[in-house]
Biopython code that builds the backbone (N, CA, C, O; Angstrom):
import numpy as np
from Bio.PDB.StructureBuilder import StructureBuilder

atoms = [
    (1, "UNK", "N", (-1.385, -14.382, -8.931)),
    (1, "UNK", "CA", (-0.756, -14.520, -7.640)),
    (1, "UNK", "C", (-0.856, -13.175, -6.913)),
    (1, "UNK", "O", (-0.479, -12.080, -7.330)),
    (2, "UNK", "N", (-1.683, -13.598, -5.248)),
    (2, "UNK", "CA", (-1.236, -11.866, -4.765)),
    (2, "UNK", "C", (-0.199, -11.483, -4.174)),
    (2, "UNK", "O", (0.545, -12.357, -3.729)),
    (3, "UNK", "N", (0.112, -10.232, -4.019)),
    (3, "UNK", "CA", (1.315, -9.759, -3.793)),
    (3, "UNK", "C", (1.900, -10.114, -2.723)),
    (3, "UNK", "O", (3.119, -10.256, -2.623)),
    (4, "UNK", "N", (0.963, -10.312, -1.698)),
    (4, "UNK", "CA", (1.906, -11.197, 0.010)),
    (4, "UNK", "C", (2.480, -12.664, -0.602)),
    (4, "UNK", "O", (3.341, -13.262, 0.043)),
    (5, "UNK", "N", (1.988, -13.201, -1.827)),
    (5, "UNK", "CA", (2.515, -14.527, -1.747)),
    (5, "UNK", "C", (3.707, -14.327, -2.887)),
    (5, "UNK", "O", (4.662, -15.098, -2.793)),
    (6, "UNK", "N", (3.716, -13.578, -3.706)),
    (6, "UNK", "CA", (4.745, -13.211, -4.530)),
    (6, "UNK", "C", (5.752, -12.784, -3.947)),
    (6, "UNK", "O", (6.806, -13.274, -4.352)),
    (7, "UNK", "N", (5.852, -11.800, -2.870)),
    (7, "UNK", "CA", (6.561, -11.173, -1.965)),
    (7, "UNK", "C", (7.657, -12.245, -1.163)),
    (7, "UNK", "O", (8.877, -12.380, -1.065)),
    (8, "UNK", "N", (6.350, -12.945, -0.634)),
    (8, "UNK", "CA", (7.413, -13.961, 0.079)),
    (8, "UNK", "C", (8.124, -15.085, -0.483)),
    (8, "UNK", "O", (9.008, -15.605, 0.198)),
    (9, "UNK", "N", (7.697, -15.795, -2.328)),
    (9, "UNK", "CA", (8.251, -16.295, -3.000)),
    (9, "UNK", "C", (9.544, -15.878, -3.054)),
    (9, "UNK", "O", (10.501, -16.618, -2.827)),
    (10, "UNK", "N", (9.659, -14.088, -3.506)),
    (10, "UNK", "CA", (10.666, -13.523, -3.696)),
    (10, "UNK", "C", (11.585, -13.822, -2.813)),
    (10, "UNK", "O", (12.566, -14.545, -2.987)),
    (11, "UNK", "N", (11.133, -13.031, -1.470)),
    (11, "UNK", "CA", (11.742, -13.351, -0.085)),
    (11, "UNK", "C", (12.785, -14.607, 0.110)),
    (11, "UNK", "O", (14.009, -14.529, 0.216)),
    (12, "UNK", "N", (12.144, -15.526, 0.124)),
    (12, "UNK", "CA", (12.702, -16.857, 0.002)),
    (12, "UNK", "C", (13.685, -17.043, -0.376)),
    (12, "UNK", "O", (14.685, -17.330, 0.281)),
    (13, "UNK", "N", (13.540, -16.855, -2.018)),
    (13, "UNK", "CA", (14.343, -17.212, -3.075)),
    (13, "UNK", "C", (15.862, -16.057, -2.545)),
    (13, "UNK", "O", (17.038, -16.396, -2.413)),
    (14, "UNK", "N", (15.321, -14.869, -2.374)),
    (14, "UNK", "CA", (16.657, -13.985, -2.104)),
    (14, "UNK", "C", (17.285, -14.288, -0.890)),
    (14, "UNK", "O", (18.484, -14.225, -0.620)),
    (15, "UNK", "N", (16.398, -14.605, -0.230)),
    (15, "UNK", "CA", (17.319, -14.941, 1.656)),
    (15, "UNK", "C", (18.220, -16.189, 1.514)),
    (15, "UNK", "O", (19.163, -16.322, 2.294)),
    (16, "UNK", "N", (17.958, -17.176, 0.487)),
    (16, "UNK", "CA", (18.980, -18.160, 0.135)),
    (16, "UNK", "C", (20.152, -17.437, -0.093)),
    (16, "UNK", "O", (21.157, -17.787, 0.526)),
    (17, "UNK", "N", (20.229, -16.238, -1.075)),
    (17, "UNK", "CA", (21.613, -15.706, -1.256)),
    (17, "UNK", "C", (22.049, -14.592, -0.431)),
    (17, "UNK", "O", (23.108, -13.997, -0.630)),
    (18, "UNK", "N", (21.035, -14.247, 0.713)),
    (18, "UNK", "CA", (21.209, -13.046, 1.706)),
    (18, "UNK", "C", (22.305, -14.204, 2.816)),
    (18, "UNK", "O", (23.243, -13.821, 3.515)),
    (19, "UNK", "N", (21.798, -15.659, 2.665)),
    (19, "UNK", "CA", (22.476, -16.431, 3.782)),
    (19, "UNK", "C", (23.825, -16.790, 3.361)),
    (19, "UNK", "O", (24.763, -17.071, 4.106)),
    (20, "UNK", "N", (23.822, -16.743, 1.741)),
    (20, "UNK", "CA", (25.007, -17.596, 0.871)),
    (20, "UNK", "C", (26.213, -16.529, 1.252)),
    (20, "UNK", "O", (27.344, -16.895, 1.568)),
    (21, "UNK", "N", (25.788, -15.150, 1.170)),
    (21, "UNK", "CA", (26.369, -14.031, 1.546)),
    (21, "UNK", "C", (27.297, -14.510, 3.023)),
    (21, "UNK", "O", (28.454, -14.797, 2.714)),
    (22, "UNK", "N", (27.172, -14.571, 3.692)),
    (22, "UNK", "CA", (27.980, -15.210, 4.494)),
    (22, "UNK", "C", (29.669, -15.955, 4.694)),
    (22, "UNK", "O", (30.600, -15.864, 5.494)),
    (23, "UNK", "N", (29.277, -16.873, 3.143)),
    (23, "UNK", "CA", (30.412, -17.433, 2.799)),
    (23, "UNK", "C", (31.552, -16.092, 2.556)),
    (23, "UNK", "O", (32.732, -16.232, 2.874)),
    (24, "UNK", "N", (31.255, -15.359, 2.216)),
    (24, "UNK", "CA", (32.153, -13.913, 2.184)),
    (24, "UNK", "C", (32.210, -13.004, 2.555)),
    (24, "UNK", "O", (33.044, -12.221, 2.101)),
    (25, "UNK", "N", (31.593, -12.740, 3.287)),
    (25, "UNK", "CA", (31.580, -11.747, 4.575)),
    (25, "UNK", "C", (32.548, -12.725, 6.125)),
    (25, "UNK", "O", (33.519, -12.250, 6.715)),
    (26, "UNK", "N", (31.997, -13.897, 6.386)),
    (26, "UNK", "CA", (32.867, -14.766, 7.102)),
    (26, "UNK", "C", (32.885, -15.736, 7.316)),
    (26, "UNK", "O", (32.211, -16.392, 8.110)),
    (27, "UNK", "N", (34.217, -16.204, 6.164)),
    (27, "UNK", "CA", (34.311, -17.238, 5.817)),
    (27, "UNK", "C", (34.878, -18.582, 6.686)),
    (27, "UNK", "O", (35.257, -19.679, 6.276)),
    (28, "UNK", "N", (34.760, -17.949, 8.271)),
    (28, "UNK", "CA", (35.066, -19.045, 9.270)),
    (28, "UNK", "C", (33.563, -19.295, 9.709)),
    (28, "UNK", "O", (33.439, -20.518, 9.777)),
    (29, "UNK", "N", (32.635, -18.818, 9.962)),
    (29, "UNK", "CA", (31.426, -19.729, 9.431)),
    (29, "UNK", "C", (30.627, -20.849, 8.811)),
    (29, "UNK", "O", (29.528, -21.347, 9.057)),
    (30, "UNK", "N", (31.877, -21.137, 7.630)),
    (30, "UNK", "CA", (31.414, -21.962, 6.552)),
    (30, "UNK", "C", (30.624, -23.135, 7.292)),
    (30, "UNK", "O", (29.485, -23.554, 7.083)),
    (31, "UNK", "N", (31.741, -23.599, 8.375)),
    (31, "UNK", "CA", (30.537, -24.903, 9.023)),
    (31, "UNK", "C", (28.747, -24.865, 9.279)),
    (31, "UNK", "O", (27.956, -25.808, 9.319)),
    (32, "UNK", "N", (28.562, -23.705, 9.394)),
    (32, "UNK", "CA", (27.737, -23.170, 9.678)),
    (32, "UNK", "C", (26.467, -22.711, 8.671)),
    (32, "UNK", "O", (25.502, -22.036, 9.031)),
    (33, "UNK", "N", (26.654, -23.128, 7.615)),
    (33, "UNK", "CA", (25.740, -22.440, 6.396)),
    (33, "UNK", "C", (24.604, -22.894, 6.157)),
    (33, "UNK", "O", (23.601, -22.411, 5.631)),
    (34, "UNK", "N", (24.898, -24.062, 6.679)),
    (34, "UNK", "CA", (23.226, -24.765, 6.157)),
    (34, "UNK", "C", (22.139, -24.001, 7.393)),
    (34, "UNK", "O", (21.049, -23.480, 7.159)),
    (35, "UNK", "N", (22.803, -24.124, 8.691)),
    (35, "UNK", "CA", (21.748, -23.484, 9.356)),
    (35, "UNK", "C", (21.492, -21.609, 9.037)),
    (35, "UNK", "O", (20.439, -21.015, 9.267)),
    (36, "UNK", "N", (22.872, -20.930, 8.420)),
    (36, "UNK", "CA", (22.452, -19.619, 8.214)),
    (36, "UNK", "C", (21.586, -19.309, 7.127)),
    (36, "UNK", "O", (20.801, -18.365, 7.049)),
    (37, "UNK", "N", (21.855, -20.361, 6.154)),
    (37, "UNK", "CA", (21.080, -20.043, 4.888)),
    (37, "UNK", "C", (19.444, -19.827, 5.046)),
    (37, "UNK", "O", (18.679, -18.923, 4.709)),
    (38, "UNK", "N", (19.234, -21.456, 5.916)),
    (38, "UNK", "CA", (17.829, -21.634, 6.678)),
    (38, "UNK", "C", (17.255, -20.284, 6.927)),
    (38, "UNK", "O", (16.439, -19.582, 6.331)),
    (39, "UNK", "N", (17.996, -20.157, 8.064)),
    (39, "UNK", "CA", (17.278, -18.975, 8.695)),
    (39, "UNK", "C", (17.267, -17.496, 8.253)),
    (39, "UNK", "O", (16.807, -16.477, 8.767)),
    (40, "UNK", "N", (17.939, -17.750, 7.112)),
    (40, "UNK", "CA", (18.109, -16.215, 5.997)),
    (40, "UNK", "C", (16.824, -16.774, 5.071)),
    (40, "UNK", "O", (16.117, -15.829, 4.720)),
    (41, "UNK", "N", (16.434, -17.837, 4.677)),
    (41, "UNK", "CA", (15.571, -18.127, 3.926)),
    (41, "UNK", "C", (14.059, -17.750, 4.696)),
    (41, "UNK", "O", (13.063, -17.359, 4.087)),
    (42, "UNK", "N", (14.128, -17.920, 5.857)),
    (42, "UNK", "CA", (12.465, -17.819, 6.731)),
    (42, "UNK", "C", (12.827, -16.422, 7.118)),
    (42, "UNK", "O", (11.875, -15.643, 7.161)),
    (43, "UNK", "N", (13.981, -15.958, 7.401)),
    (43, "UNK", "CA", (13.745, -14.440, 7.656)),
    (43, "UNK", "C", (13.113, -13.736, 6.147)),
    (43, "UNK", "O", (12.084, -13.061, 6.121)),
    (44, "UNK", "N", (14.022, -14.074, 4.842)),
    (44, "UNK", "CA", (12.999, -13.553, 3.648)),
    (44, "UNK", "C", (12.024, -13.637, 3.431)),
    (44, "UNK", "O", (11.535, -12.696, 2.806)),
    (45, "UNK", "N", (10.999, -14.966, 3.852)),
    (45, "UNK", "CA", (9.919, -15.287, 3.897)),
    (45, "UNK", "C", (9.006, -14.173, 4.357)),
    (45, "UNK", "O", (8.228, -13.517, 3.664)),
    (46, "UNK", "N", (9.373, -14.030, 6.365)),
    (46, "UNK", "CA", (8.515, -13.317, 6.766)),
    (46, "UNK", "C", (8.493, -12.041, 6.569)),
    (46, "UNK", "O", (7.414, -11.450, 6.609)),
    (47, "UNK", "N", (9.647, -11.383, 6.325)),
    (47, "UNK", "CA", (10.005, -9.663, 5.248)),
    (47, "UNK", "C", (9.137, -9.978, 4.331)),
    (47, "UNK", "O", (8.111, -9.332, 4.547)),
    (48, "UNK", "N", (9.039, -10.594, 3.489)),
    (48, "UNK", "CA", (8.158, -10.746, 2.335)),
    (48, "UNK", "C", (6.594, -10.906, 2.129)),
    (48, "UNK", "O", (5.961, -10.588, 1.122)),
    (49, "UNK", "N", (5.941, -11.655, 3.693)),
    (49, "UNK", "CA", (4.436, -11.531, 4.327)),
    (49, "UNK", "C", (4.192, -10.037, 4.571)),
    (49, "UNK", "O", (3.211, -9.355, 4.273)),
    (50, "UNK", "N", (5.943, -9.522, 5.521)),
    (50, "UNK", "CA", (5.127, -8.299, 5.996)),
    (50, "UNK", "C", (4.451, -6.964, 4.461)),
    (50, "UNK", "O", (3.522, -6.205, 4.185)),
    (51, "UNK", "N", (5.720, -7.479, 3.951)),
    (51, "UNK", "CA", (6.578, -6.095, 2.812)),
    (51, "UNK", "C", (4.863, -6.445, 1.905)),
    (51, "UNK", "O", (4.130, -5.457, 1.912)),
    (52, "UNK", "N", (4.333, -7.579, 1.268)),
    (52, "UNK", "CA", (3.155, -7.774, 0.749)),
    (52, "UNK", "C", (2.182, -7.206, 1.334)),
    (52, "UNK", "O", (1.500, -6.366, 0.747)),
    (53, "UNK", "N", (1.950, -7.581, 2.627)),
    (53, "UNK", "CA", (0.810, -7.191, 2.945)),
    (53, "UNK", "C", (0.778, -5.553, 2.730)),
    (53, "UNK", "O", (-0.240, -4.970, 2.358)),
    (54, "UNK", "N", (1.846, -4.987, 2.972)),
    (54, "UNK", "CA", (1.861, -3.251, 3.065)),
    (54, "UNK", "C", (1.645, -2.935, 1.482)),
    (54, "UNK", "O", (1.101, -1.882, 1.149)),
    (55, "UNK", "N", (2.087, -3.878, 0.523)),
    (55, "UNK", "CA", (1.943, -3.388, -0.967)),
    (55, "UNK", "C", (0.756, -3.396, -1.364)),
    (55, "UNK", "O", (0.298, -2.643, -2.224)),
    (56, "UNK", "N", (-0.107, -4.639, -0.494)),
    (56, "UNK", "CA", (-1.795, -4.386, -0.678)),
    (56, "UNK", "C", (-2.305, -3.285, -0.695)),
    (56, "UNK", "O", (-3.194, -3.018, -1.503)),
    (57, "UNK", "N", (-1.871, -2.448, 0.158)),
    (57, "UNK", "CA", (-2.450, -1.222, 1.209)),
    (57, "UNK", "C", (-2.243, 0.251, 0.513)),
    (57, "UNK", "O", (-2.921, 1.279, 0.525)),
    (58, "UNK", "N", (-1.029, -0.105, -0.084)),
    (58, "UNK", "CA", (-0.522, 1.107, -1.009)),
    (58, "UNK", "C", (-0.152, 1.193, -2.313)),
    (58, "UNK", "O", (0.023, 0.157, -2.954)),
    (59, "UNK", "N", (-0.010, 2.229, -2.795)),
    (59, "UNK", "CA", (0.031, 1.999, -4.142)),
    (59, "UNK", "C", (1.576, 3.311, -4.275)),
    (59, "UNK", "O", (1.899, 3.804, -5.357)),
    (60, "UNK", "N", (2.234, 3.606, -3.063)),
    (60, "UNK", "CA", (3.077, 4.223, -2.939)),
    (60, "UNK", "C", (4.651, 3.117, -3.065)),
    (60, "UNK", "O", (5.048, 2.214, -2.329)),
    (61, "UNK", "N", (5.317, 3.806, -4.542)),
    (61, "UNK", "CA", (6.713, 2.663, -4.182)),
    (61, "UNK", "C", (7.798, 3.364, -3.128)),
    (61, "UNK", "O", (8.852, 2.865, -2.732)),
    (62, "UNK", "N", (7.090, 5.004, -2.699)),
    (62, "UNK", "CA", (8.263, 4.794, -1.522)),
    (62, "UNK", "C", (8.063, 4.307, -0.568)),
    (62, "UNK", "O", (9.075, 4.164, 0.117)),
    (63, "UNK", "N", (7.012, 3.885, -0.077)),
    (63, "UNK", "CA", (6.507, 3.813, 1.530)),
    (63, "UNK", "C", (7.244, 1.847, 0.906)),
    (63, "UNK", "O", (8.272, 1.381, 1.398)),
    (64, "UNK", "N", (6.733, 1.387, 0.248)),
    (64, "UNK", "CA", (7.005, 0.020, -0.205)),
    (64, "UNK", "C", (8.400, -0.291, -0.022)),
    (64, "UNK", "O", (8.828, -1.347, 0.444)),
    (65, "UNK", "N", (9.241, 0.915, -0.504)),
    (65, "UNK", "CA", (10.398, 0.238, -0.713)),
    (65, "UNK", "C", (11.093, 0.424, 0.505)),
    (65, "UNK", "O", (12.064, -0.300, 0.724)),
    (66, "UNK", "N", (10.607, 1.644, 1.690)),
    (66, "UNK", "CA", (10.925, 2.372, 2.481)),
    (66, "UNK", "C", (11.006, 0.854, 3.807)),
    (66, "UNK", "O", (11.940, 0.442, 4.495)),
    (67, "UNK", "N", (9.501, 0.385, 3.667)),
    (67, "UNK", "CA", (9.218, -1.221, 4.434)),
    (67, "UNK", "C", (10.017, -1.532, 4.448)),
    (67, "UNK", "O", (10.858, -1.395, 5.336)),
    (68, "UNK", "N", (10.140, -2.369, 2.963)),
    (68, "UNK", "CA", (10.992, -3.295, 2.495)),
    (68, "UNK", "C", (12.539, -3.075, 3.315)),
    (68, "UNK", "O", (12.761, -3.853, 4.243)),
    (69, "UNK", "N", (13.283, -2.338, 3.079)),
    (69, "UNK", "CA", (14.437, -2.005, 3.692)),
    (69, "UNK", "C", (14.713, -1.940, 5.538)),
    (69, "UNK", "O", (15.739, -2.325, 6.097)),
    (70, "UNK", "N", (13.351, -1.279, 6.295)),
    (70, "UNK", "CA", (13.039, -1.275, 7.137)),
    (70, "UNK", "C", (12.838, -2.721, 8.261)),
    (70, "UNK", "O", (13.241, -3.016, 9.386)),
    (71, "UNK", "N", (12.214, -3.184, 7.494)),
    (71, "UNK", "CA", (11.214, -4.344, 7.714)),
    (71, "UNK", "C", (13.128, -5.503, 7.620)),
    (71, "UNK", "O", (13.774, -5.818, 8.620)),
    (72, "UNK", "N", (13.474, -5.807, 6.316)),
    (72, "UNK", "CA", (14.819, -6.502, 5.728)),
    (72, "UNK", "C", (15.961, -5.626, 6.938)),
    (72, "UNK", "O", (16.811, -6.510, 7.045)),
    (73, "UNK", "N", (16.279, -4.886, 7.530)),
    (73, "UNK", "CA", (17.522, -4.283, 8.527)),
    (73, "UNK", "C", (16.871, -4.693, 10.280)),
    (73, "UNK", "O", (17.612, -4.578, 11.256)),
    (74, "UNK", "N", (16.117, -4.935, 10.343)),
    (74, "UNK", "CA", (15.085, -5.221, 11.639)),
    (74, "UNK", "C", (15.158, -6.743, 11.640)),
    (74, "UNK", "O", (15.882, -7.303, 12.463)),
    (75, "UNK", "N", (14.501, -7.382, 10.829)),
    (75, "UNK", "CA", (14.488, -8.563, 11.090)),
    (75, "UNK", "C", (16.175, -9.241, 11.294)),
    (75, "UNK", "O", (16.619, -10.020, 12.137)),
    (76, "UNK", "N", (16.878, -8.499, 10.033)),
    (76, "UNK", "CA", (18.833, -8.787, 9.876)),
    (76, "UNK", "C", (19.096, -8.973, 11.541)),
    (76, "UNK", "O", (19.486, -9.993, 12.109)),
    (77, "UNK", "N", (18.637, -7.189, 12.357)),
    (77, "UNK", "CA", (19.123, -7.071, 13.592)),
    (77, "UNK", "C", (19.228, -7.594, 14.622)),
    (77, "UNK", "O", (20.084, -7.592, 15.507)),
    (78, "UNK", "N", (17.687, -8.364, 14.378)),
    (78, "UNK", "CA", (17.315, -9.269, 15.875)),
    (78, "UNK", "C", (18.229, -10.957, 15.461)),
    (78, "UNK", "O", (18.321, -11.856, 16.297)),
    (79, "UNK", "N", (18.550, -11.012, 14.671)),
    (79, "UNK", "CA", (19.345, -12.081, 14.219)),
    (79, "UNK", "C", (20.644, -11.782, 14.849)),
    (79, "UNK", "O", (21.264, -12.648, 15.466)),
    (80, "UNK", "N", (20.973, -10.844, 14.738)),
    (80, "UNK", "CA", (22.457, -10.183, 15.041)),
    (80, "UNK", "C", (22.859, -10.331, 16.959)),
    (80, "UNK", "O", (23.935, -10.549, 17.515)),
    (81, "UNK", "N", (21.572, -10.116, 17.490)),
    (81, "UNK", "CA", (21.397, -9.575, 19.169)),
    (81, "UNK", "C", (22.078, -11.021, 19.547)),
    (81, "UNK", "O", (21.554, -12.116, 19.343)),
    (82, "UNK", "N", (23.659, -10.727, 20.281)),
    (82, "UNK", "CA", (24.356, -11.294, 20.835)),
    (82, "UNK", "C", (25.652, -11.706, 20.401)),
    (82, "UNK", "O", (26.646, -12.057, 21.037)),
    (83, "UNK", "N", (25.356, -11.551, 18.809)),
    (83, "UNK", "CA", (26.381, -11.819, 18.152)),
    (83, "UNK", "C", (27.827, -10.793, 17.705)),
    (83, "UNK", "O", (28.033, -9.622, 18.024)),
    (84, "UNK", "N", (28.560, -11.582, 16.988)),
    (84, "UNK", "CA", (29.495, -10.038, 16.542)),
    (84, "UNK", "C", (29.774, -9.920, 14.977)),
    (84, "UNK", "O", (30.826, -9.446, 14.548)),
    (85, "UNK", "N", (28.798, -10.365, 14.196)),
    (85, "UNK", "CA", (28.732, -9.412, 12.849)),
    (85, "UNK", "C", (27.183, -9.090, 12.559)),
    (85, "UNK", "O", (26.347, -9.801, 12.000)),
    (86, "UNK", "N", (27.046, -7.720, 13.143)),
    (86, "UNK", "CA", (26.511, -6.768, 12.881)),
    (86, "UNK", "C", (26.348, -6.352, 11.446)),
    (86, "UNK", "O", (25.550, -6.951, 10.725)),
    (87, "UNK", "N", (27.068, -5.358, 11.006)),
    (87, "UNK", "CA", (26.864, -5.097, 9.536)),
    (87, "UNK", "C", (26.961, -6.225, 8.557)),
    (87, "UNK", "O", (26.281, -6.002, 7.555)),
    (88, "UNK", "N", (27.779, -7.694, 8.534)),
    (88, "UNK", "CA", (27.903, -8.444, 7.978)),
    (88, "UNK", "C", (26.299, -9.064, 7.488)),
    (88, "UNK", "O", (25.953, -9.591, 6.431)),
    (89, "UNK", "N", (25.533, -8.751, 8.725)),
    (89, "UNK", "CA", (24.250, -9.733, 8.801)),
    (89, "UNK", "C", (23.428, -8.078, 8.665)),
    (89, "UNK", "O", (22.782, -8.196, 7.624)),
    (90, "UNK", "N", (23.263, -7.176, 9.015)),
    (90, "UNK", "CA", (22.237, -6.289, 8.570)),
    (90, "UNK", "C", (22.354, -6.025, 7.197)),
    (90, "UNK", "O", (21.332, -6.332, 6.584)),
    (91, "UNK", "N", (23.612, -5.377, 6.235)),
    (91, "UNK", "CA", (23.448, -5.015, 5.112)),
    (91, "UNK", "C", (22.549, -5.475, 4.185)),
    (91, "UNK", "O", (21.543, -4.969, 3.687)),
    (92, "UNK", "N", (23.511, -7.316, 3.946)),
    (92, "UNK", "CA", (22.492, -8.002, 3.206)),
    (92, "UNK", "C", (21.195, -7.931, 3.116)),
    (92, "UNK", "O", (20.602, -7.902, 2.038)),
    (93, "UNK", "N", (20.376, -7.880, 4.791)),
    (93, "UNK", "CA", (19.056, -8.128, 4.940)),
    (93, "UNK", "C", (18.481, -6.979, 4.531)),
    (93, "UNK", "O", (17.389, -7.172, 3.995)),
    (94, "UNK", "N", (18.882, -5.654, 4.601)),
    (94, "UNK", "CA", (18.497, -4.170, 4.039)),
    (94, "UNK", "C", (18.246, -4.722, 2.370)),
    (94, "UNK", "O", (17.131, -4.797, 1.855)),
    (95, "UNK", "N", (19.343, -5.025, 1.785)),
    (95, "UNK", "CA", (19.383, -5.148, 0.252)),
    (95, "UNK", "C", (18.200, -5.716, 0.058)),
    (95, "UNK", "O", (17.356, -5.013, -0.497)),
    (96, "UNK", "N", (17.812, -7.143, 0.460)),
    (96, "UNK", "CA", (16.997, -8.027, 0.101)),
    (96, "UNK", "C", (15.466, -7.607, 0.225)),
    (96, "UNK", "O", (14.558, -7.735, -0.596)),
    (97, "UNK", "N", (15.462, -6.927, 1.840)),
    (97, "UNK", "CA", (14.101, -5.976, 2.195)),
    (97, "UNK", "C", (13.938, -4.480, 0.996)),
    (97, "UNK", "O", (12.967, -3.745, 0.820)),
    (98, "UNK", "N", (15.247, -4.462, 0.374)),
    (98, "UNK", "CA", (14.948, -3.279, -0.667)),
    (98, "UNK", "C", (14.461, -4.031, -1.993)),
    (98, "UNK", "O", (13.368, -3.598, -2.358)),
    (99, "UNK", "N", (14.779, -4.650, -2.497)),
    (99, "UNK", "CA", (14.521, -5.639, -4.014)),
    (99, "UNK", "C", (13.560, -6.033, -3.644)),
    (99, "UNK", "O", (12.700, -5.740, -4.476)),
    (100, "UNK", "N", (12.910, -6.868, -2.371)),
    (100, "UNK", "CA", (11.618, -7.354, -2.393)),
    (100, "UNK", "C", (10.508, -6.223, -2.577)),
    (100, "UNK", "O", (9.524, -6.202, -3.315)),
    (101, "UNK", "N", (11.083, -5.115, -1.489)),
    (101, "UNK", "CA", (9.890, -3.867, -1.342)),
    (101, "UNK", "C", (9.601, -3.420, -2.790)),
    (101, "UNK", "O", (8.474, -3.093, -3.163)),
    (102, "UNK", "N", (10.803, -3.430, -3.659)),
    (102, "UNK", "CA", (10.894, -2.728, -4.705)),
    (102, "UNK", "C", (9.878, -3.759, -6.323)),
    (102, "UNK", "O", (9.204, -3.298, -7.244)),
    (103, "UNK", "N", (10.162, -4.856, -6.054)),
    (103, "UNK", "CA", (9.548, -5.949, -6.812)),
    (103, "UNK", "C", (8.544, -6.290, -6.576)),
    (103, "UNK", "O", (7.927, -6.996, -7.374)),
    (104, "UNK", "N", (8.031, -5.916, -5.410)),
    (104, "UNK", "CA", (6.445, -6.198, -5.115)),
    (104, "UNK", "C", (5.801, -5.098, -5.002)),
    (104, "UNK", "O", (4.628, -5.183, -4.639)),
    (105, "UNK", "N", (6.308, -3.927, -5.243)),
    (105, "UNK", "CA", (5.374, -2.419, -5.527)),
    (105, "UNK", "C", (4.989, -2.153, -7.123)),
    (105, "UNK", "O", (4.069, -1.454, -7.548)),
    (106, "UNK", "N", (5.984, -2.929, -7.892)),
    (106, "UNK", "CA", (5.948, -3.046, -9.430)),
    (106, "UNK", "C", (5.033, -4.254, -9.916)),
    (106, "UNK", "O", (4.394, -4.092, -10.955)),
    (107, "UNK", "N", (4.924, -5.580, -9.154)),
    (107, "UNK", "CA", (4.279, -6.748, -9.627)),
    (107, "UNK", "C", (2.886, -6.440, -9.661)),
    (107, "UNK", "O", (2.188, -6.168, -8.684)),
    (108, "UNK", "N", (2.506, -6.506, -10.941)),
    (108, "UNK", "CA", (1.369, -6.064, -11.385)),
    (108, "UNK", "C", (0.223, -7.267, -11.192)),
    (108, "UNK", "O", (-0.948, -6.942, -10.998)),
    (109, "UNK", "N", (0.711, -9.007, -11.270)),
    (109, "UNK", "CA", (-0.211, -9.681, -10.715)),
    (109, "UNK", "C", (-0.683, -10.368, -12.288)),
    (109, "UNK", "O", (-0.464, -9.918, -13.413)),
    (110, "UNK", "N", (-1.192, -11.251, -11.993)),
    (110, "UNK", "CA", (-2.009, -12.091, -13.570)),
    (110, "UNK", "C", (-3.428, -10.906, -13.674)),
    (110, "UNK", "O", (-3.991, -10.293, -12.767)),
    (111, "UNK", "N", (-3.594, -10.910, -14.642)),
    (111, "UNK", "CA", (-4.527, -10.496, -15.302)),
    (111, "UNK", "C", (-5.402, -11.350, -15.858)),
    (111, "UNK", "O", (-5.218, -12.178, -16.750)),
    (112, "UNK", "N", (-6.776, -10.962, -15.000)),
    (112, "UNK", "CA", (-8.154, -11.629, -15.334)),
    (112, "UNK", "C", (-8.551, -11.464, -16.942)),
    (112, "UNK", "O", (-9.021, -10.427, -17.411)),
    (113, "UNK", "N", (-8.216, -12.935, -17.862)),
    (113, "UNK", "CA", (-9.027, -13.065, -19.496)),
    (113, "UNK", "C", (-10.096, -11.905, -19.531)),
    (113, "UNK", "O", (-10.785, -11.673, -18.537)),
    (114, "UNK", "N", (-10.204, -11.267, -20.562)),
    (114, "UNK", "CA", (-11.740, -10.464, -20.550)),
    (114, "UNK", "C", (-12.803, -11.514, -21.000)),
    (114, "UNK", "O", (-12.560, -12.516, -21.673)),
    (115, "UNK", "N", (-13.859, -11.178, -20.585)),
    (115, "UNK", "CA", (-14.777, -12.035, -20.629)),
    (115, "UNK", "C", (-15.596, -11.655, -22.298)),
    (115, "UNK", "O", (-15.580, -10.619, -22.963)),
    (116, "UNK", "N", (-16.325, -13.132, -22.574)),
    (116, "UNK", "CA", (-16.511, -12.728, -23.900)),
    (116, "UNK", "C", (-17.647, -12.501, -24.022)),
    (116, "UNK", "O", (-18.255, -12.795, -22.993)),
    (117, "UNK", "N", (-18.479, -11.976, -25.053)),
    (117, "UNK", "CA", (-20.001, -11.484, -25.115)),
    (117, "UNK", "C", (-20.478, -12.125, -26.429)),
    (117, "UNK", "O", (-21.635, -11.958, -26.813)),
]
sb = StructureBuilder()
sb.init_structure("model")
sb.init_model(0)
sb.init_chain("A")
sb.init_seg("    ")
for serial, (resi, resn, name, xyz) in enumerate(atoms, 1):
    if name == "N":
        sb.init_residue(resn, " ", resi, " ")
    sb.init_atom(name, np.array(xyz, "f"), 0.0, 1.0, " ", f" {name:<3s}", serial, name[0])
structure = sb.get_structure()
């Protein structure tokens, strides 16, 4: 598997609990979860296209993890524009842009059988 698609597996899987996060940060929301989770799930997604593609490129885990966090507080933000939890909705997305950056600078990938002679 390459690393943009591992990335955004990751992504995915964590933006489910970047959205679940919610339930406790504010818990008058609750009506509201299925659509936050959603859109915490496609925001991990696309953190996870970008954060991959940059892990292609480098073989640096700070610049990776540096993305990751970058890339995860940016996408949190523009989610945020209009609203009023700010840190409630950036932190998480920092964390998640850090574990992905950080898990896809380490994923080493399947390894090609050696061939036999």
């Amino acid at each position: 598997m390459k690393k943009p698609v591992f990335a955004m597996l990751l992504g995915g899987v964590l933006g489910v609990f970047d959205g679940l996060t919610a339930l406790i940060s504010a818990p008058q929301e609750a009506p509201n979860i299925v659509g936050i989770v959603i859109g915490s799930t496609f925001k991990g997604v696309i953190a996870g296209l970008i954060i991959g593609l940059v892990a292609q490129r480098t073989q640096s885990l700070a610049i990776g993890v540096g993305v990751g966090v970058v890339v995860g507080a940016v996408l949190a933000w523009l989610v945020t524009i209009g609203g009023p939890y700010l840190w409630e909705i950036v932190l998480p997305g920092s964390v998640v842009g850090l574990i992905v950056g950080f898990a896809t600078m380490k994923y080493q990938g399947a390894k090609a059988p050696a061939a036999r002679t």
